[in-house]
C-alpha positions in Angstrom: 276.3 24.4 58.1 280.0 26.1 58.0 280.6 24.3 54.7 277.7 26.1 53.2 278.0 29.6 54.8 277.7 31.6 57.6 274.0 31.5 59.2 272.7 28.6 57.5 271.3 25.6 59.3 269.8 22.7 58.2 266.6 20.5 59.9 267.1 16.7 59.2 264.7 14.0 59.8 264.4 10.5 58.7 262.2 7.3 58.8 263.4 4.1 57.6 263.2 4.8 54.1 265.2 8.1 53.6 266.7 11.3 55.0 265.1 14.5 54.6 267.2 17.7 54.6 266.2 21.2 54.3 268.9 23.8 54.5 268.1 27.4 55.5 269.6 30.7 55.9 269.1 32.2 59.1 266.7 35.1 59.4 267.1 38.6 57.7 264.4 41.2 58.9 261.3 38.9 58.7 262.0 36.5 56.3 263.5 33.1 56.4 265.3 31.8 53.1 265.3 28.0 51.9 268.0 27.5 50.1 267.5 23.6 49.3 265.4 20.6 50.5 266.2 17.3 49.3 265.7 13.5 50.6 268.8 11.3 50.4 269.5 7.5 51.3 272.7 8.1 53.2 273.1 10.7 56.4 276.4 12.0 54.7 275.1 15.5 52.4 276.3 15.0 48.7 278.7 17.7 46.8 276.1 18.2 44.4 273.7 19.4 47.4 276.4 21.4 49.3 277.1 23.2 45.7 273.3 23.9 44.8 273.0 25.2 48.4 276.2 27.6 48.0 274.8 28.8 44.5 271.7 29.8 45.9 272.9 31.1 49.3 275.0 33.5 46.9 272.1 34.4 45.3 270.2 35.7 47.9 272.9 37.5 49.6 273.4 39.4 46.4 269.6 40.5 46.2 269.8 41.4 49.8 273.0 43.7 49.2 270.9 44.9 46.0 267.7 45.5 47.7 269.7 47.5 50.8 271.7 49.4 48.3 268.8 51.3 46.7 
């Protein structure tokens, strides 16, 4: 998901009530990181979801450059 970040992806699936989404950063070393699952009614992702996946991505990428750093 470009509009998220660079190495994140997303799975979707959906039955006929909802859409689920779970957006993930691509591995680093052995670890995978979620950044934000979420079921929706449309297929289109909202801003609010796109932001709380940037905020987190951010997050991680900072304790990752912390965590190298030392």
């Amino acid at each position: 998901m470009p509009s998220i970040g660079q190495g994140v992806w997303e799975l979707k699936e959906s039955d006929e009530r909802a859409w689920y989404r779970v957006v993930y950063l691509s591995r680093i070393g052995r670890r995978i990181y979620v950044l934000h699952c979420f079921e929706k009614e449309s297929c289109k992702t909202g801003k609010r979801d796109i932001e709380t996946a940037r905020s987190r991505l951010k997050r991680v990428l900072k304790r990752i450059h912390e965590e190298s750093s030392q």
